[in-house]
BALOBA-1460 file (C-alpha; in Angstrom, 3 decimals):
// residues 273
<rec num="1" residu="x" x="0.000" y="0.000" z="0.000"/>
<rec num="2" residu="x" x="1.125" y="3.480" z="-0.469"/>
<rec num="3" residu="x" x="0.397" y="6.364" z="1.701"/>
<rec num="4" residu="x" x="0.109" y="10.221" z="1.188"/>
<rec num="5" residu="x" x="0.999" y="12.489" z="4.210"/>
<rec num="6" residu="x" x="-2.622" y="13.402" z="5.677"/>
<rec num="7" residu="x" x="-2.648" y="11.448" z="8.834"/>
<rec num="8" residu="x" x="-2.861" y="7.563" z="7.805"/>
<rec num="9" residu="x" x="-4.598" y="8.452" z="4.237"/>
<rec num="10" residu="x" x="-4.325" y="5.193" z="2.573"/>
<rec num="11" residu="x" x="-3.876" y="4.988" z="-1.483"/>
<rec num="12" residu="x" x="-4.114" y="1.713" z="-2.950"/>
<rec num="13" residu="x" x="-1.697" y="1.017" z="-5.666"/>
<rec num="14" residu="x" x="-3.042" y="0.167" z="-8.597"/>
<rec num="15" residu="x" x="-5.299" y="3.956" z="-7.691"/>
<rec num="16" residu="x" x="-2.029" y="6.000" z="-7.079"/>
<rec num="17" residu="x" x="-1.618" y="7.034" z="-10.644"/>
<rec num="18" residu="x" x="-5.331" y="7.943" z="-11.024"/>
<rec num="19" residu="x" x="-6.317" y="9.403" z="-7.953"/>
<rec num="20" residu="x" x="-6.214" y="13.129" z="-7.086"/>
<rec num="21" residu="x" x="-4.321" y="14.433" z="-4.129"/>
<rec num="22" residu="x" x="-5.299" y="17.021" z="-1.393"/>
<rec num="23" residu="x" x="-3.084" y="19.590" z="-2.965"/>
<rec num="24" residu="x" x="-4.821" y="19.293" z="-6.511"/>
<rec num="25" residu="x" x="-8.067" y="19.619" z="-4.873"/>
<rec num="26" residu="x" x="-6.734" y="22.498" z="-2.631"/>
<rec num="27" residu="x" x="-5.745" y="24.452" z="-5.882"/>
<rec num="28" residu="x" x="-8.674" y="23.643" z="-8.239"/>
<rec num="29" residu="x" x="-10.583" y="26.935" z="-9.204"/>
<rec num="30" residu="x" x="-14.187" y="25.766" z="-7.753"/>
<rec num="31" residu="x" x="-14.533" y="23.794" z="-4.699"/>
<rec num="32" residu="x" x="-16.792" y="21.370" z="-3.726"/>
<rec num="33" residu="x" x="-16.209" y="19.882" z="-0.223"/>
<rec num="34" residu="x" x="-18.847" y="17.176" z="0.856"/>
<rec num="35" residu="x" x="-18.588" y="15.439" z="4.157"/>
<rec num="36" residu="x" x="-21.339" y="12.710" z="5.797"/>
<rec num="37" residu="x" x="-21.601" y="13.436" z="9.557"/>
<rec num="38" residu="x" x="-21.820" y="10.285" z="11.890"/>
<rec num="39" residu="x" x="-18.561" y="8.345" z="11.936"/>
<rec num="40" residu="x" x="-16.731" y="10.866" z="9.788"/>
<rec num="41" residu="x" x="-16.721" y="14.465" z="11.242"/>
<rec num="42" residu="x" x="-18.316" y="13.165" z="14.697"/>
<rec num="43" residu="x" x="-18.174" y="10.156" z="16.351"/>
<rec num="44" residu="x" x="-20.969" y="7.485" z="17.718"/>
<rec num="45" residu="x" x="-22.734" y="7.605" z="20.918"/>
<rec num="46" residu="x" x="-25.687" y="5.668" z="22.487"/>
<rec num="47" residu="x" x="-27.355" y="9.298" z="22.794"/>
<rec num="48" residu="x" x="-27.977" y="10.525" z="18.711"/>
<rec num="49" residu="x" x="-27.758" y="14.341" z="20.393"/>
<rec num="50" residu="x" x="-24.415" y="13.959" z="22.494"/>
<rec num="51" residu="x" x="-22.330" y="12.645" z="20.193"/>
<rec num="52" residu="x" x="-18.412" y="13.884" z="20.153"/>
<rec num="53" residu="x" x="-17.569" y="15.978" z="17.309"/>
<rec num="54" residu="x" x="-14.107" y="16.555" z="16.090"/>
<rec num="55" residu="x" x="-13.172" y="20.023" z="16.561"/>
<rec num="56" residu="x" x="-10.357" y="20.062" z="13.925"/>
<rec num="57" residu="x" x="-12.912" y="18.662" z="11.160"/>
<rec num="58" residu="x" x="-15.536" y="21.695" z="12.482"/>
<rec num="59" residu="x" x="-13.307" y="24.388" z="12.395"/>
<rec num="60" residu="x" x="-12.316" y="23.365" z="8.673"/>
<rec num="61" residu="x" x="-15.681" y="22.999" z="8.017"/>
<rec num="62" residu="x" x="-16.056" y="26.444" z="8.991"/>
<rec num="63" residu="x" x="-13.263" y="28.115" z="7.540"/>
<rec num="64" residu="x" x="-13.836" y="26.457" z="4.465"/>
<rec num="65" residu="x" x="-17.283" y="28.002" z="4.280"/>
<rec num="66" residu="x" x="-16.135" y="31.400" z="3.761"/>
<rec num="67" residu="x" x="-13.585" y="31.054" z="1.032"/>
<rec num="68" residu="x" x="-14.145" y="32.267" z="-2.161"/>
<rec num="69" residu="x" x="-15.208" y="29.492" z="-4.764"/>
<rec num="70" residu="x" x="-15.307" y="27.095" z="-2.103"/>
<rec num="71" residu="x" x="-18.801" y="25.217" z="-1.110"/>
<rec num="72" residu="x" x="-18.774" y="23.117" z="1.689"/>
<rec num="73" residu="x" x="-22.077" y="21.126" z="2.404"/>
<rec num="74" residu="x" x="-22.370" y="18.197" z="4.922"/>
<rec num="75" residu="x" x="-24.528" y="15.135" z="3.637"/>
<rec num="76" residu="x" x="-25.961" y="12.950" z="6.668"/>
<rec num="77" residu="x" x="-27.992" y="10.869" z="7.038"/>
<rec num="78" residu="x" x="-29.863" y="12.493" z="9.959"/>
<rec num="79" residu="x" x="-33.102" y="14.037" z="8.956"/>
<rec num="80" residu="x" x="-32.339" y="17.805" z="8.936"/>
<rec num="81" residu="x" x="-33.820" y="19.248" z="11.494"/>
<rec num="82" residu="x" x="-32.258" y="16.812" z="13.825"/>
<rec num="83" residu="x" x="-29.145" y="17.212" z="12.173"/>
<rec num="84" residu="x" x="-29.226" y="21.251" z="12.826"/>
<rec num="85" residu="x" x="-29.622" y="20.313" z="16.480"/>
<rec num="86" residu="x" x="-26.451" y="18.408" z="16.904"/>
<rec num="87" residu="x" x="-24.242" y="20.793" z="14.414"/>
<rec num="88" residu="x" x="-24.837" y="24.360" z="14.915"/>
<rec num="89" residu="x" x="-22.899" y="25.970" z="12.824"/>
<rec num="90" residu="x" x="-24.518" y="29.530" z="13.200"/>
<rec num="91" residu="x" x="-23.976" y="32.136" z="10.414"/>
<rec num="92" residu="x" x="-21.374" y="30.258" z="8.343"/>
<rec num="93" residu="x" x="-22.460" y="29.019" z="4.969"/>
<rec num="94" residu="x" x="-22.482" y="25.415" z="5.470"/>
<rec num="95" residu="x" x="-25.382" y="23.393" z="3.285"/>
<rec num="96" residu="x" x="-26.765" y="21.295" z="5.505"/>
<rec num="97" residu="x" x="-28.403" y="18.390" z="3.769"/>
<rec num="98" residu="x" x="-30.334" y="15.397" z="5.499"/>
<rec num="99" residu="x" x="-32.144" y="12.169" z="5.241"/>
<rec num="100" residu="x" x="-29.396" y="10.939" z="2.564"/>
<rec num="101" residu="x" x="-30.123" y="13.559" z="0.275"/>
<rec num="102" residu="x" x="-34.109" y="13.408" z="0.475"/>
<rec num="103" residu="x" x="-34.609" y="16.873" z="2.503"/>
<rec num="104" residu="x" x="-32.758" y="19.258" z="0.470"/>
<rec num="105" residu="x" x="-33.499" y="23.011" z="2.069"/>
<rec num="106" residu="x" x="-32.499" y="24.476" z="-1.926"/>
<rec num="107" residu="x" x="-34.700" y="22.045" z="-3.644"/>
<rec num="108" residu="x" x="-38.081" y="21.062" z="-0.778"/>
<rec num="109" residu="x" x="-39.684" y="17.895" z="-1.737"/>
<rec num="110" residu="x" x="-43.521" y="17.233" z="0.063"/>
<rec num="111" residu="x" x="-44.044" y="13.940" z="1.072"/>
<rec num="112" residu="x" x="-47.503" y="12.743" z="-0.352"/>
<rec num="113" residu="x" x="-50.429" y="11.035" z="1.611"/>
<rec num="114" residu="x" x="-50.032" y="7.869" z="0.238"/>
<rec num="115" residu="x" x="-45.979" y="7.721" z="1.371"/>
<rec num="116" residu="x" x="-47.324" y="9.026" z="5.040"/>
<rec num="117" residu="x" x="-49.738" y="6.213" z="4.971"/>
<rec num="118" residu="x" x="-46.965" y="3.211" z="4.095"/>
<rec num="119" residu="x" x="-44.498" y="5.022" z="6.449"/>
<rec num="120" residu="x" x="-46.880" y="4.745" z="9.495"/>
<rec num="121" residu="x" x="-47.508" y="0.898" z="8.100"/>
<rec num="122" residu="x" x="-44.355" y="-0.065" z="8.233"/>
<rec num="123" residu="x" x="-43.530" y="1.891" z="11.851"/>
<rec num="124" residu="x" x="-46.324" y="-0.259" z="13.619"/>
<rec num="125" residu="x" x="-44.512" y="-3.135" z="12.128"/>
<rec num="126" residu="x" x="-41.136" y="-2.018" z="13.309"/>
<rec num="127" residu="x" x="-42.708" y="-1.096" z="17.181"/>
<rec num="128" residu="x" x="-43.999" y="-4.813" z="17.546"/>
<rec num="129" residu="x" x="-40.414" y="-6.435" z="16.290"/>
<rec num="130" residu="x" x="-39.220" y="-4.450" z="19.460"/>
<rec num="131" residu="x" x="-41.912" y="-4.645" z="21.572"/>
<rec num="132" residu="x" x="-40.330" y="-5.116" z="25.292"/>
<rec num="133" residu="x" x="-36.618" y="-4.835" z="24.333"/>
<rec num="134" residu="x" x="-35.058" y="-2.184" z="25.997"/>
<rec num="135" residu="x" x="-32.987" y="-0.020" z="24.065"/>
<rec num="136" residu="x" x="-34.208" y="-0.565" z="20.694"/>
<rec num="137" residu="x" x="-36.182" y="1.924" z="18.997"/>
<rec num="138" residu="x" x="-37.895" y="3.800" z="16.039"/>
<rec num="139" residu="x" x="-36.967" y="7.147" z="14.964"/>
<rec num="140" residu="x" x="-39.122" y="9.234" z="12.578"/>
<rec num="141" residu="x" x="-37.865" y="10.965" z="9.791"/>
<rec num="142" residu="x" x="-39.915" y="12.810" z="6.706"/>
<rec num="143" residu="x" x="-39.454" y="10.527" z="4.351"/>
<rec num="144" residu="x" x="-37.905" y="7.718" z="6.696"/>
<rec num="145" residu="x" x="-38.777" y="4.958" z="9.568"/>
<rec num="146" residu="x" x="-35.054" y="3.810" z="11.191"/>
<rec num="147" residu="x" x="-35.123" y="0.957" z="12.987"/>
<rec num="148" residu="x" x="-31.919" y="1.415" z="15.751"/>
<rec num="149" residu="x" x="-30.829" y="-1.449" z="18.012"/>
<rec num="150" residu="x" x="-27.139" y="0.157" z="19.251"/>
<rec num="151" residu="x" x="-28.485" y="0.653" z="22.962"/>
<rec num="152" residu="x" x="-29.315" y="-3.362" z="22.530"/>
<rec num="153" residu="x" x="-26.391" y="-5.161" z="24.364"/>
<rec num="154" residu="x" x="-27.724" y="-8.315" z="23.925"/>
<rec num="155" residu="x" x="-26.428" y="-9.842" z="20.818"/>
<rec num="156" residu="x" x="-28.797" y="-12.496" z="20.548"/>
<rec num="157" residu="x" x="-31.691" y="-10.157" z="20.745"/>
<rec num="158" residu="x" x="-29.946" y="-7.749" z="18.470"/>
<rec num="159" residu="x" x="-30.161" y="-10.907" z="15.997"/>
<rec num="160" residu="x" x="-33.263" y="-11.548" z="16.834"/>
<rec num="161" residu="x" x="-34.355" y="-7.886" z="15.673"/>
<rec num="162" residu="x" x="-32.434" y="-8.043" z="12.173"/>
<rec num="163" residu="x" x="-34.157" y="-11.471" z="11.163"/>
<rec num="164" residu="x" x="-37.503" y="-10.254" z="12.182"/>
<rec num="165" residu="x" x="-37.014" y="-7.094" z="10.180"/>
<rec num="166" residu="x" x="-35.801" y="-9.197" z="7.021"/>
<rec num="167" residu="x" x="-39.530" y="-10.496" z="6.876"/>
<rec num="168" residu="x" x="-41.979" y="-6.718" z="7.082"/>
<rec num="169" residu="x" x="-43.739" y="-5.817" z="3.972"/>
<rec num="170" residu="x" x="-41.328" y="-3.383" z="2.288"/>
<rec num="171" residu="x" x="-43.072" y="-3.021" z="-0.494"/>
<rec num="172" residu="x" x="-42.979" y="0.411" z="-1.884"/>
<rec num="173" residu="x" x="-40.043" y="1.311" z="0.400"/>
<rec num="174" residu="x" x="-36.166" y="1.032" z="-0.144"/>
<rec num="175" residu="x" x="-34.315" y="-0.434" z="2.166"/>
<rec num="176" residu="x" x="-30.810" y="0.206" z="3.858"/>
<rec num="177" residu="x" x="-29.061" y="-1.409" z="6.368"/>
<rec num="178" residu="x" x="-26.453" y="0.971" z="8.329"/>
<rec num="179" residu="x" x="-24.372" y="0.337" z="11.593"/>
<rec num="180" residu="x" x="-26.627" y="-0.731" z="14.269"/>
<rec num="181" residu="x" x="-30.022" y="0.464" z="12.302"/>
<rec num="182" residu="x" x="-32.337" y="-0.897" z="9.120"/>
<rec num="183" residu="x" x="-34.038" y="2.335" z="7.362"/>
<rec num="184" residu="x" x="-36.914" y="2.092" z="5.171"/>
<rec num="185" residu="x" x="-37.938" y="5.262" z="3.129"/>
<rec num="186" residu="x" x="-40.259" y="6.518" z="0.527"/>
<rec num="187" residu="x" x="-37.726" y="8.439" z="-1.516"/>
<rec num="188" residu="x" x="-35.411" y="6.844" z="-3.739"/>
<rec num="189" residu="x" x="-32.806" y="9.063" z="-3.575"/>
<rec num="190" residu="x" x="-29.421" y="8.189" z="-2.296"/>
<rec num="191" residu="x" x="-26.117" y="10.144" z="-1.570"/>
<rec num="192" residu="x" x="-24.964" y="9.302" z="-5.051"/>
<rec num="193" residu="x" x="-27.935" y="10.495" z="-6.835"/>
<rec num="194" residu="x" x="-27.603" y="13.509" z="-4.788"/>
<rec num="195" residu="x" x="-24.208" y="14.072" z="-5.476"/>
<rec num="196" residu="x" x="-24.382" y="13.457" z="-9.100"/>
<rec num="197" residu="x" x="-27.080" y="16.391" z="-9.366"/>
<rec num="198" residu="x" x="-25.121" y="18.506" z="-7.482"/>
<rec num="199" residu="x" x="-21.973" y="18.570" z="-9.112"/>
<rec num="200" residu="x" x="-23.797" y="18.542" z="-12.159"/>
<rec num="201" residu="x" x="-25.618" y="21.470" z="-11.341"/>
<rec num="202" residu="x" x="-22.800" y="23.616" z="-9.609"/>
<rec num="203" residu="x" x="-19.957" y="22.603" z="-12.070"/>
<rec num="204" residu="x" x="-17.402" y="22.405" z="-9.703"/>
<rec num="205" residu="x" x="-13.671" y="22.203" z="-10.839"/>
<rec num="206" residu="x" x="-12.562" y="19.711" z="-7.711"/>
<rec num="207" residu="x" x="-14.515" y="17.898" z="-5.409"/>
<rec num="208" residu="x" x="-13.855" y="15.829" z="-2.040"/>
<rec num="209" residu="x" x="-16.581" y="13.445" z="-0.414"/>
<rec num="210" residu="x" x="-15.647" y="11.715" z="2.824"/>
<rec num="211" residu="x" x="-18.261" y="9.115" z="4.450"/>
<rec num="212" residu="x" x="-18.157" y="5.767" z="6.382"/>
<rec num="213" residu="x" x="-21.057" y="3.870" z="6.272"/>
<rec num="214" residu="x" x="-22.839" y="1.916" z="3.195"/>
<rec num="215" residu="x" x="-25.164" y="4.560" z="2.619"/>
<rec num="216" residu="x" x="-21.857" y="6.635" z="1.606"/>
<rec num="217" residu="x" x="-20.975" y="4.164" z="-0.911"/>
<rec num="218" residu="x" x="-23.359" y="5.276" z="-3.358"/>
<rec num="219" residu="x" x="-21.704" y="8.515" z="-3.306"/>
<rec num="220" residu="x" x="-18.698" y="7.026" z="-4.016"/>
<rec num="221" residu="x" x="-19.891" y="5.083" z="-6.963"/>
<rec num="222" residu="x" x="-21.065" y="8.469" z="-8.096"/>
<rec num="223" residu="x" x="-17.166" y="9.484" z="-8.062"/>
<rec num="224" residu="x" x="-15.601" y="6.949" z="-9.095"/>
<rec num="225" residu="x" x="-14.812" y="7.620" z="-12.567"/>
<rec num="226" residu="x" x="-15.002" y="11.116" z="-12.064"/>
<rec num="227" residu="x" x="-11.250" y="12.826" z="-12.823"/>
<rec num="228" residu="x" x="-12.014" y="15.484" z="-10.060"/>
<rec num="229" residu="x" x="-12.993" y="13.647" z="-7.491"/>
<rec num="230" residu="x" x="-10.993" y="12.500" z="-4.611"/>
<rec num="231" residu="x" x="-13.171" y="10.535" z="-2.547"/>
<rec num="232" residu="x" x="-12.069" y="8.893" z="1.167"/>
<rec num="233" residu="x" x="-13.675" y="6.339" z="3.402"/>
<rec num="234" residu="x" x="-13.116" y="6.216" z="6.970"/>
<rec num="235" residu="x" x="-12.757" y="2.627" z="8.315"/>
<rec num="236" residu="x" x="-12.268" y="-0.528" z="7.206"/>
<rec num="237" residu="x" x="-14.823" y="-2.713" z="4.656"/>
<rec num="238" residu="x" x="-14.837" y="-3.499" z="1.044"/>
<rec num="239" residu="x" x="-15.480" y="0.627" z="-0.487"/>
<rec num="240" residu="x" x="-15.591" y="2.194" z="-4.247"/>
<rec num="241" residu="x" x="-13.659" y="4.957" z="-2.402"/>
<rec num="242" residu="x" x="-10.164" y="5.980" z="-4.117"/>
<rec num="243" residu="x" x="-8.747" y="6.570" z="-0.535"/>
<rec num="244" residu="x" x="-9.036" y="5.730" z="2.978"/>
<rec num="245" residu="x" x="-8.137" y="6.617" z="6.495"/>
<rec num="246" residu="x" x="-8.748" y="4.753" z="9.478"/>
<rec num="247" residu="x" x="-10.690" y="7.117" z="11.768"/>
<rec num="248" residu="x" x="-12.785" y="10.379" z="12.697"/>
<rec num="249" residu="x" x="-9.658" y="12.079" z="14.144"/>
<rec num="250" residu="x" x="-7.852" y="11.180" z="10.805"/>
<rec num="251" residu="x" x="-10.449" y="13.153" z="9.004"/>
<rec num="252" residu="x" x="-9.607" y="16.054" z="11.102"/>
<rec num="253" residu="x" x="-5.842" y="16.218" z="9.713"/>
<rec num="254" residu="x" x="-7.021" y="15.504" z="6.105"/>
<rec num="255" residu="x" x="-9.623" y="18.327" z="6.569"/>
<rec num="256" residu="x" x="-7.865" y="20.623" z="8.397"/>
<rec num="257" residu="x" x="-4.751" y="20.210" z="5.613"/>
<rec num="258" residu="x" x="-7.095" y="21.138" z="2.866"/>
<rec num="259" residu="x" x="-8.264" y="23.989" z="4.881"/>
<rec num="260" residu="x" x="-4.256" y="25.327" z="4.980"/>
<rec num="261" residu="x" x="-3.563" y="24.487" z="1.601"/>
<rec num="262" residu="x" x="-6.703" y="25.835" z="0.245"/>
<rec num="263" residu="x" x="-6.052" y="29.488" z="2.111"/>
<rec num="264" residu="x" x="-2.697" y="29.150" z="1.260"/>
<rec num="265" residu="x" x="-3.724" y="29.178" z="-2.519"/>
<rec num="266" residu="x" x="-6.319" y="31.564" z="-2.836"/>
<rec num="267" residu="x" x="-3.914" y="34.168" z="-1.207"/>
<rec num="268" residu="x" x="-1.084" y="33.255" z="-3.232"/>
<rec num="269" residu="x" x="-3.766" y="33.930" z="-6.572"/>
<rec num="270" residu="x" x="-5.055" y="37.237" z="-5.186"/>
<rec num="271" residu="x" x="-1.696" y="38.055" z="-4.698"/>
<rec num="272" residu="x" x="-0.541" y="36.989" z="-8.119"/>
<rec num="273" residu="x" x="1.824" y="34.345" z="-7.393"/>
């Protein structure tokens, strides 16, 4: 394996020759910087609203946000209201964009009556799979019903859980299965298919996406063949990412790097260098 300098950034070899660096990206003429949330800028916690959030990866985050031709937009997850609880980020210009793409504050989409009526189908489903077991739950989202077991310590219940979820009607739902949670949702859109319209839409020059989980793998597929793209997964499992590093405070280097070397550019250009 080879490795750049940005904490333990990992390059595999046969990608080396094809793969963008952090310094290209830093000095491409229109930035697009797109991190997921859980398990890349922030870490997990047993309470969704306390979780730890690295403070190198926020201040980049923030910094970033005011550059010129920079746009920085985190893509969780999280539907977006909850994800503006846990991430206040103020007045900076971050986009915030939740429920994997699906809630979109620069593009609304209304849920219809039929979708609310096979999302509260398939929640009575999910409450009677975890009737009685402590620690499981179901969290609403607008276009989402998220089944979460990671307060379950018991591993035979939390297999339990996943088998009985295998047989609800999902009809007219897709399906996702995440790190300790199943999701079921009405909206077909994904992180990739965001993505894709994004960047097709903006026109960026460069663009960076960092995630973790599966759900981030579609936006990697969306990359993958995409000559500005430099795209990093945080952890270890089979990815389409070009790049990897092994942790949430890893991120924070790589992020806080681009930060440096993106000021560091845009001064040297307004100062004609």
């Amino acid at each position: 394996m080879d490795r750049a300098v940005c904490g333990k950034i990992v390059f595999p070899r046969r990608l080396v020759r094809m793969t963008v660096t952090l310094e290209d990206i830093a000095q491409t003429r229109n930035l697009l910087v797109v991190s997921d949330f859980d398990g890349t800028i922030a870490g997990f916690s047993k309470d969704p609203y306390q979780v730890p959030i690295n403070q190198k990866s926020l201040k980049a985050v923030k910094d970033m946000s005011q550059y010129a031709n920079t746009d920085v937009v985190i893509l969780s997850g999280r539907h977006l209201e909850g994800l503006k609880k846990v991430l206040d980020l103020g007045t900076y210009p971050v986009t915030l964009v939740g429920s994997h793409g699906s809630e979109d504050s620069s593009r609304p989409w209304h849920i219809t009556p039929v979708e609310e009526e096979r999302l509260a189908r398939i929640h009575e489903e999910l409450e009677a799979i975890i009737d009685g077991i402590e620690g499981a739950y179901v969290e609403v989202k607008p276009f989402h019903r998220v089944l979460h077991f990671i307060r379950v310590s018991d591993p035979e219940l939390i297999r339990g859980i996943k088998e009985k979820a295998e047989h609800v009607d999902t009809s007219g739902l897709k399906v996702t299965q995440g790190k300790n949670i199943v999701e079921y949702s009405v909206s077909s859109t994904t992180k990739g298919s965001w993505l894709a319209d994004y960047v097709r839409r903006t026109e960026p020059t460069g663009v960076i996406f960092i995630g973790d989980d599966t759900t981030d793998e579609h936006g990697f597929e969306a990359l993958v063949d995409d000559p500005r793209a430099l795209t990093i997964k945080v952890g270890p499992g089979d990815t389409s990412a070009k790049t990897r590093v092994d942790s949430v405070d890893d991120v924070g280097i790589c992020l806080e790097k681009l930060a440096y070397l993106r000021m560091q550019h845009l001064e040297n250009e307004r100062l004609g260098h």
